[in-house]
N, C-alpha and C positions, 0 to 999 in steps of 0.2 A: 422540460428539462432533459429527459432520455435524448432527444432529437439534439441538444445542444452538447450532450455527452458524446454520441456517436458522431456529429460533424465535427468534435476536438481530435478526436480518437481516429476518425478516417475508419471507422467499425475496426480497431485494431487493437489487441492488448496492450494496454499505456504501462505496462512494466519494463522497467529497465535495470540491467543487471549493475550491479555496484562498481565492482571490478572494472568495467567496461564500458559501460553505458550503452552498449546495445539491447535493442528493444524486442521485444516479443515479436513475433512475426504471427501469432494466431489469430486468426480473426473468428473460430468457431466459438458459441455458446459464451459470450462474453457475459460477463457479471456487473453489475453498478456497485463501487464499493467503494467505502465514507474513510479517507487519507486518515484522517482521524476519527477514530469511532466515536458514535454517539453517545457511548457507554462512559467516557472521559469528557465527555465536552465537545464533540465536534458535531457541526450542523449540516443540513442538509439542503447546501448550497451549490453553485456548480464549481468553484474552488478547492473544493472539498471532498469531489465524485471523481472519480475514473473510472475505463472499463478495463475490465481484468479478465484473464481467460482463467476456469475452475483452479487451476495447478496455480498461478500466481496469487489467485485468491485467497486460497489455503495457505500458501506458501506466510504470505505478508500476513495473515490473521493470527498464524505461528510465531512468528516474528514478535507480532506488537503483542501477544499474550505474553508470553517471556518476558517481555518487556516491562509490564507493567504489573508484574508479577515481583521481577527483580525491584523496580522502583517502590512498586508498595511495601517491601519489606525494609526497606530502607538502604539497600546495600548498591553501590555506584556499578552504575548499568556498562562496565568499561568491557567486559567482554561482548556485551551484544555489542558494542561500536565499534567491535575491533572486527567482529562478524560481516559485522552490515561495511565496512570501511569507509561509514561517514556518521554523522550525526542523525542519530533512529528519529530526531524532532522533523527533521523533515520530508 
């Protein structure tokens, strides 16, 4: 599955900025990390994996913790969408 990560990826950070949709340009010390964590339900399939350089990594694990922080306590997640400028489900 690694091998089928890195020929999607081209060994490059699959992050892409919101705003813009330009893409990472890093190719050092990439990471394997689950679009959806496994901690909510998400499996560990190749749908589901990207590689991320550490900063983006961190970045989106920030992200989706707020996230589901805001959603667990019941209260409508409109400021992280307003953050993110699209829909955090995706």
């Amino acid at each position: 599955m690694k091998r089928a990560i890195f020929s999607r990826s081209d060994g490059q950070c699959e992050y892409r900025a919101s705003h813009s949709s330009m893409r990472c340009s890093s190719k050092a010390r990439l990471q394997i990390d689950h679009v959806i964590p496994l901690s909510v339900g998400g499996k560990t399939e190749l749908k589901n994996l990207r590689h991320l350089c550490p900063a983006h990594n961190q970045k989106t694990a920030q992200i989706a913790g707020l996230f589901f922080q805001v959603t667990e306590s019941s209260h409508p997640p409109s400021l992280l969408t307003q953050y993110l400028g699209r829909n955090p489900e995706r």
